[in-house]
Structure formats: structure tokens, C-alpha cells
N, CA, C and O atoms as a GROMACS GRO file, in nm:
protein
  328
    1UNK      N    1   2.145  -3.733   3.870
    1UNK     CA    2   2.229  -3.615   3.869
    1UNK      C    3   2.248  -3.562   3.728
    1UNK      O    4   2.261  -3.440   3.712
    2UNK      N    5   2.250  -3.663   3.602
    2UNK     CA    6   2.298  -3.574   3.476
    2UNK      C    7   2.111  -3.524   3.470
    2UNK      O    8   2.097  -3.432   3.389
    3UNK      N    9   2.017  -3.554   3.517
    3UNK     CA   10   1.916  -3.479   3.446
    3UNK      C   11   1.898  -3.384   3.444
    3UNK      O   12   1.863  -3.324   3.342
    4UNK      N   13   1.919  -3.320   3.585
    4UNK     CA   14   1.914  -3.194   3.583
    4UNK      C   15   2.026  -3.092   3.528
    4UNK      O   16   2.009  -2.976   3.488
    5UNK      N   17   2.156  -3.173   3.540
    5UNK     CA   18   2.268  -3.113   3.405
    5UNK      C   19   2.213  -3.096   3.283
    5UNK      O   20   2.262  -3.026   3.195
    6UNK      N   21   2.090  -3.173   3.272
    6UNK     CA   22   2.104  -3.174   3.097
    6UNK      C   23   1.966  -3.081   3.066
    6UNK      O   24   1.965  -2.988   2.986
    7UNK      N   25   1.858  -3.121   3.140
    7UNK     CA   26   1.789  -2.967   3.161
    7UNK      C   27   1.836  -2.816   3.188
    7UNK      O   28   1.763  -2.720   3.162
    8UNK      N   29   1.946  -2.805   3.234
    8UNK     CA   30   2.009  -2.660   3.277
    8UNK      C   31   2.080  -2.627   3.122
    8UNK      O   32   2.071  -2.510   3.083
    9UNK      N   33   2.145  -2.720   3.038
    9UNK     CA   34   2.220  -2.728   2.937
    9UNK      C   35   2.098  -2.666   2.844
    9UNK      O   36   2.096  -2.549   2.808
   10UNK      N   37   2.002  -2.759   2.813
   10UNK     CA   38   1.844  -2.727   2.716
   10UNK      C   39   1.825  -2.578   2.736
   10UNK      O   40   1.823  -2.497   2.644
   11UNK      N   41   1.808  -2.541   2.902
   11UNK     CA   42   1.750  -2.393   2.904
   11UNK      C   43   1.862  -2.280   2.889
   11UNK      O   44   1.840  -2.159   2.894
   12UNK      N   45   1.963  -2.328   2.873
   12UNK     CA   46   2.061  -2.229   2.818
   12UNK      C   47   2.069  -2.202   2.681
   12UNK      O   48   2.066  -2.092   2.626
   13UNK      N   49   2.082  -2.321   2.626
   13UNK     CA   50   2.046  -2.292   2.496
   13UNK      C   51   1.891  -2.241   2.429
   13UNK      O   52   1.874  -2.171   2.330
   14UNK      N   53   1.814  -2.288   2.498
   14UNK     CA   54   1.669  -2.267   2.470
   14UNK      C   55   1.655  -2.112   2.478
   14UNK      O   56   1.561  -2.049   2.428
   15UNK      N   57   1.786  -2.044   2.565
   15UNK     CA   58   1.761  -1.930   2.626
   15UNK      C   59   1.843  -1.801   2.515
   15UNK      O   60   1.804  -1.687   2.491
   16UNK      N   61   1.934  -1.854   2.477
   16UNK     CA   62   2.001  -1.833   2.369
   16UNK      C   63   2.105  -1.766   2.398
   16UNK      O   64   2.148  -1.698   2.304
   17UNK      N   65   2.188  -1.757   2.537
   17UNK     CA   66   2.259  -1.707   2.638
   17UNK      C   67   2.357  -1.591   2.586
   17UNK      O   68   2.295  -1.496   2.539
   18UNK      N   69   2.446  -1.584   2.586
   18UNK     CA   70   2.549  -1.488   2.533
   18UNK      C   71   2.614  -1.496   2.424
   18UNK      O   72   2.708  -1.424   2.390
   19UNK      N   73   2.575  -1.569   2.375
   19UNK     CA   74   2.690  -1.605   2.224
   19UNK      C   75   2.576  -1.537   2.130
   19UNK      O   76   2.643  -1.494   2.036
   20UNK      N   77   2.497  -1.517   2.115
   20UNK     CA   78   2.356  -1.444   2.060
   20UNK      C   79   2.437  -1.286   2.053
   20UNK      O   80   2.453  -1.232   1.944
   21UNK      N   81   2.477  -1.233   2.158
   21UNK     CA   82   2.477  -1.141   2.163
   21UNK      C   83   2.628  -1.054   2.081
   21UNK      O   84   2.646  -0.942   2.034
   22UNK      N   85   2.702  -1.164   2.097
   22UNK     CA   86   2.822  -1.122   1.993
   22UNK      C   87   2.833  -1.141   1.858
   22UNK      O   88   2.936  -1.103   1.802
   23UNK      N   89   2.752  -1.188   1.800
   23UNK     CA   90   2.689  -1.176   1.661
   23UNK      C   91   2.700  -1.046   1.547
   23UNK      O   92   2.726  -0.948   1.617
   24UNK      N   93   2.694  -1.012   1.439
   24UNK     CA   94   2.684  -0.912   1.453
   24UNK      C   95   2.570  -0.914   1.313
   24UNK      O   96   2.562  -1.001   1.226
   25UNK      N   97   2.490  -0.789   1.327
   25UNK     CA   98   2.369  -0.805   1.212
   25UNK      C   99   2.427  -0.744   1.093
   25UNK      O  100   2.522  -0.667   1.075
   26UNK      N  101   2.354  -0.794   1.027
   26UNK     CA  102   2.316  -0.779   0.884
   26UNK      C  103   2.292  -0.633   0.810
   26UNK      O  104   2.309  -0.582   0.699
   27UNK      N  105   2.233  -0.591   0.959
   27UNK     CA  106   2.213  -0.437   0.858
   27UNK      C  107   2.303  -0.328   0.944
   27UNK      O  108   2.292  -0.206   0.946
   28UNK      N  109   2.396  -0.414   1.014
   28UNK     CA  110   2.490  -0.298   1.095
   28UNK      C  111   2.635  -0.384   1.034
   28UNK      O  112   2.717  -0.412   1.122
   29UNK      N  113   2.664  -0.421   0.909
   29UNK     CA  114   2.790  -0.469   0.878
   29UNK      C  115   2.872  -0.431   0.800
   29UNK      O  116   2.983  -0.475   0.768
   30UNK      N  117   2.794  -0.314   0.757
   30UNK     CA  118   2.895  -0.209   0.694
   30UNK      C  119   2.911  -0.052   0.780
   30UNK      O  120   2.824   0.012   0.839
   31UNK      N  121   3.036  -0.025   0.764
   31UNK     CA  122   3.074   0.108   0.794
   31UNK      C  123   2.987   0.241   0.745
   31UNK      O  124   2.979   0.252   0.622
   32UNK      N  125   2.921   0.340   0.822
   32UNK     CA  126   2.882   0.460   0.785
   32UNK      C  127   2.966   0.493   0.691
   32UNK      O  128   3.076   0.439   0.688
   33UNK      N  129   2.921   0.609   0.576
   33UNK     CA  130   2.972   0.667   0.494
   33UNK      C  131   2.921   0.836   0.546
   33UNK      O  132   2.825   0.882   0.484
   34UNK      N  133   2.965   0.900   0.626
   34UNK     CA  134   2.885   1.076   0.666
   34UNK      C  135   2.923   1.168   0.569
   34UNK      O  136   2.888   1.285   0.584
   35UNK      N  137   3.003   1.129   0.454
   35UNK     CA  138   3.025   1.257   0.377
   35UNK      C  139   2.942   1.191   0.257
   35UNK      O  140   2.921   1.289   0.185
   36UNK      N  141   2.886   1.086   0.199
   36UNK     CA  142   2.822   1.078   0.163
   36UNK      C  143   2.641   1.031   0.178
   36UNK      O  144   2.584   0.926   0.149
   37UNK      N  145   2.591   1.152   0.232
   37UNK     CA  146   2.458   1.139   0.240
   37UNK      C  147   2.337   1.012   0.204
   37UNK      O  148   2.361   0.968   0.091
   38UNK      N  149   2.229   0.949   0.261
   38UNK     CA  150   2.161   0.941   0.166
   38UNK      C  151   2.021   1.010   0.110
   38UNK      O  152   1.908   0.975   0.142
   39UNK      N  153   2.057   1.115   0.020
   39UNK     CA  154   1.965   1.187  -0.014
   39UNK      C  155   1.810   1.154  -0.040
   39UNK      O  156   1.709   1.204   0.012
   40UNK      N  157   1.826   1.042  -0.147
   40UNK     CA  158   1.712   1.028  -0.106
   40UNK      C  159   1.614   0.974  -0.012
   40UNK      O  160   1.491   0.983  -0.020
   41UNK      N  161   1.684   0.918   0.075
   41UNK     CA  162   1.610   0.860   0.252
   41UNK      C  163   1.616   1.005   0.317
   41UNK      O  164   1.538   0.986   0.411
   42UNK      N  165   1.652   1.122   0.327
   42UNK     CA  166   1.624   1.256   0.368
   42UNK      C  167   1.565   1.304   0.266
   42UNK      O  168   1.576   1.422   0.300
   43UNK      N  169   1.516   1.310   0.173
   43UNK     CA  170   1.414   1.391   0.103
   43UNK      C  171   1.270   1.267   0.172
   43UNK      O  172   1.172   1.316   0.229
   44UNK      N  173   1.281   1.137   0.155
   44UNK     CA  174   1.152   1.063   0.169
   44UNK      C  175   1.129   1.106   0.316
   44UNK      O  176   1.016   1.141   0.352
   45UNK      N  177   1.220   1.105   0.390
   45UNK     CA  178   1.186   1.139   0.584
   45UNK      C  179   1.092   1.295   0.573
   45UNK      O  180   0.993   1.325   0.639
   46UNK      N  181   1.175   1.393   0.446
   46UNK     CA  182   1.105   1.534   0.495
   46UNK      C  183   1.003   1.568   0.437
   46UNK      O  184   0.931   1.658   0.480
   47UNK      N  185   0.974   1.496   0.317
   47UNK     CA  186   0.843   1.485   0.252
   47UNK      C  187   0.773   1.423   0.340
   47UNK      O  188   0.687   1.502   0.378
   48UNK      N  189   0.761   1.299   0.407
   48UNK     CA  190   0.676   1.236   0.501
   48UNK      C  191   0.622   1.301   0.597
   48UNK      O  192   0.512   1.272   0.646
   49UNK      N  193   0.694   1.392   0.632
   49UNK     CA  194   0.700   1.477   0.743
   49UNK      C  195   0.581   1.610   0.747
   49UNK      O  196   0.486   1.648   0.816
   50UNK      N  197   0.643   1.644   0.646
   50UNK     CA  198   0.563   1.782   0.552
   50UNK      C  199   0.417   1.697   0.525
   50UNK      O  200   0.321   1.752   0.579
   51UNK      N  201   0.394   1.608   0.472
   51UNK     CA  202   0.265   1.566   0.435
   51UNK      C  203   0.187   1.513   0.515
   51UNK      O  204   0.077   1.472   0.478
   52UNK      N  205   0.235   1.502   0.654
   52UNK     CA  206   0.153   1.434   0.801
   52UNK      C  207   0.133   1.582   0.861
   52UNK      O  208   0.028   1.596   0.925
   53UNK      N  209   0.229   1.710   0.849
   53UNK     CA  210   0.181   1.813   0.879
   53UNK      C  211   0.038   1.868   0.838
   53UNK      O  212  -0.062   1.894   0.904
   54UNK      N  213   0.063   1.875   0.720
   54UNK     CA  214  -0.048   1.940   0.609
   54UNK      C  215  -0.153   1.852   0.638
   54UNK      O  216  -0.256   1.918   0.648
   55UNK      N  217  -0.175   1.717   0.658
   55UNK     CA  218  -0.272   1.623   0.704
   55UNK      C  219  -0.334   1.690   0.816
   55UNK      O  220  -0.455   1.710   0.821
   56UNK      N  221  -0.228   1.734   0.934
   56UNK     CA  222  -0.255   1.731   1.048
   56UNK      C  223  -0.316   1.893   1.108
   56UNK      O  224  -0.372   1.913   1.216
   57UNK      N  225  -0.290   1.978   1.017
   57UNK     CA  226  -0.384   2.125   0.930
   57UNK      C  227  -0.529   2.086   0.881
   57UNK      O  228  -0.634   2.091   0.945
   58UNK      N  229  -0.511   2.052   0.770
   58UNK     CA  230  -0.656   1.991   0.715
   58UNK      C  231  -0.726   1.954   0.842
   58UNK      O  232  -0.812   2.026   0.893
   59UNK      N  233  -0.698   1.869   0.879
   59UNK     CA  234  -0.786   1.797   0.953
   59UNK      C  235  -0.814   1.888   1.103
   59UNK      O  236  -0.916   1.880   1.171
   60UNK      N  237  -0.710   1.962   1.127
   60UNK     CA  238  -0.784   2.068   1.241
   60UNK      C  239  -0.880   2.174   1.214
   60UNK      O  240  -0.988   2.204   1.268
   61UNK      N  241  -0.831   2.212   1.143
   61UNK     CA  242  -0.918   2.314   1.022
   61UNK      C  243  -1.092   2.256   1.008
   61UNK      O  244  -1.198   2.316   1.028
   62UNK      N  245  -1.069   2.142   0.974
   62UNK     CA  246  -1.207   2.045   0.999
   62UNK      C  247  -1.250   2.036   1.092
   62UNK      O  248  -1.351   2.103   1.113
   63UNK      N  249  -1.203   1.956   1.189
   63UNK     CA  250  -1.264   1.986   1.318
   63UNK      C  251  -1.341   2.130   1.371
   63UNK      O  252  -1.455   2.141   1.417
   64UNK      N  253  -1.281   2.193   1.357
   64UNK     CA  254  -1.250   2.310   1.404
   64UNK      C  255  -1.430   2.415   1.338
   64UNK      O  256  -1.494   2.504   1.394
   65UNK      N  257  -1.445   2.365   1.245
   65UNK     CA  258  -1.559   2.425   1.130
   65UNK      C  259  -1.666   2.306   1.173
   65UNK      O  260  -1.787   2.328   1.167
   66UNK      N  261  -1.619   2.194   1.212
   66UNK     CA  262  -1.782   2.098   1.293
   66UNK      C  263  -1.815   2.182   1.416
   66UNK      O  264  -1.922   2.235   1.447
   67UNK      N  265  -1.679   2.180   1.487
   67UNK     CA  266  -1.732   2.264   1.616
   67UNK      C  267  -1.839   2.336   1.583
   67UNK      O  268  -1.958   2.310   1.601
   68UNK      N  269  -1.768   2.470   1.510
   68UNK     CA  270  -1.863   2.568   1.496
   68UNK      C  271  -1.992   2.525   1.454
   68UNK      O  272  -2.090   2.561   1.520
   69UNK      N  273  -2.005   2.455   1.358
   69UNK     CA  274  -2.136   2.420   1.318
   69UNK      C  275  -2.249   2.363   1.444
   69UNK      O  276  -2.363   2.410   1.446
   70UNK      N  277  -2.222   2.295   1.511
   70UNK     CA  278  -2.277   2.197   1.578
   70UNK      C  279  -2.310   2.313   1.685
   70UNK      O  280  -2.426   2.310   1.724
   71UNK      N  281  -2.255   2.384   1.723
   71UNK     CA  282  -2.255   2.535   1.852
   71UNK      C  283  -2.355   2.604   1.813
   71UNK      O  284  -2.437   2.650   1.893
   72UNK      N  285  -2.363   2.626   1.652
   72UNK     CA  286  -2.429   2.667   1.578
   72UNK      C  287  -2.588   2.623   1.637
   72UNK      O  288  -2.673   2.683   1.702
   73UNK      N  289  -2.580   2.532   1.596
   73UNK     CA  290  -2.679   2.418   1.581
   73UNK      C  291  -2.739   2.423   1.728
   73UNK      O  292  -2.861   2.443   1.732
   74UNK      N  293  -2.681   2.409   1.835
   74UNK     CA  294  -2.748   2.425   1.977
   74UNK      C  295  -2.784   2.545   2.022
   74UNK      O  296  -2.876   2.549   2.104
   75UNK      N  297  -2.730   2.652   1.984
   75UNK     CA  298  -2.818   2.783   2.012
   75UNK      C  299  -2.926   2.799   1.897
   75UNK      O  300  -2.964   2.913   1.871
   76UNK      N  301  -2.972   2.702   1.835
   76UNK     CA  302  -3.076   2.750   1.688
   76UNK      C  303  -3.205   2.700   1.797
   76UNK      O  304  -3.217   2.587   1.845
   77UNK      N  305  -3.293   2.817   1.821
   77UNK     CA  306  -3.407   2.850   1.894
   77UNK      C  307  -3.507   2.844   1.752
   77UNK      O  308  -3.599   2.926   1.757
   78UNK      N  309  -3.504   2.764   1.631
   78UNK     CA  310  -3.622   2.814   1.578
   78UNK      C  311  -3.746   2.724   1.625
   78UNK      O  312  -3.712   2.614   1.668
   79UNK      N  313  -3.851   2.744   1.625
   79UNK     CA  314  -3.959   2.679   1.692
   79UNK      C  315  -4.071   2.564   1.530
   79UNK      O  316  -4.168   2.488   1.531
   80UNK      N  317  -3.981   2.617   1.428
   80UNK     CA  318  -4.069   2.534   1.338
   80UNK      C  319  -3.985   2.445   1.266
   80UNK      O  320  -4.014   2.397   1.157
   81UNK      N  321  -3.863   2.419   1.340
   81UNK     CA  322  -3.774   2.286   1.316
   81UNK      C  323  -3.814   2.195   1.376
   81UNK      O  324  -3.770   2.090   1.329
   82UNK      N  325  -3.882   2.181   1.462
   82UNK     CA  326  -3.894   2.043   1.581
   82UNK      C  327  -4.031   2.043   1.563
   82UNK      O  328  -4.102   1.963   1.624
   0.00000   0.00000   0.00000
């Protein structure tokens, strides 16, 4: 009879049951500050932002000029390429 008490005990803890959950972390243990910003974590978010755009331009822009090329390239009927 205690074995299986003491297996049920193991998988509770093994399980890490509710006391886990009233804990509190590390990076939630201080109070917000909303009137003081952090500027520079919103300039790094909108620069990041802006520069995955402009990435994401370039690179259609590119695409966009293979297409053509390659369209190009399948209507080219000249007979002294091949």
C-alpha cells in the first residue's frame, strides 16, 4: 500500500504541481513604470521594423525583375541561340 503512495508522491513532484505556479519570475518583479518610456527598446523595435520593410522592397523589386527576365527569355524565338 505505501508504494503506490510513494509513486503518486514522486509524480507530483516530478510533475511540479501547483506550487510552480505561484512563484513569481524574475523578469515580472518589478512594477511597470508608463510615464517613463523605454526609448530606446522603441527606437530598436521601429528601426527593426523599418529595416525588414526595406528588406522586404528590395527583395520584391528583385523578384519581380527575374520574373521579367526569365518571360523574357521564353518568348526569345531566336533560332541561332540553340
Amino acid at each position: 500500500m505505501a508504494a503506490p503512495l510513494r509513486a503518486a508522491k514522486w509524480l507530483r513532484l516530478a510533475g511540479g504541481g501547483p506550487g510552480l505556479a505561484l512563484t513569481r519570475s524574475a523578469f515580472f518583479a518589478r512594477k511597470r513604470t508608463y510615464d517613463q518610456p523605454n526609448w530606446f527598446g522603441v527606437g530598436l523595435a521601429f528601426t527593426t521594423s523599418a529595416a525588414l520593410w526595406a528588406f522586404l522592397f528590395k527583395q520584391h523589386n528583385e523578384d519581380v525583375m527575374e520574373y521579367e527576365r526569365r518571360k523574357q527569355e521564353r518568348h526569345h524565338k531566336c533560332t541561332g541561340c540553340s
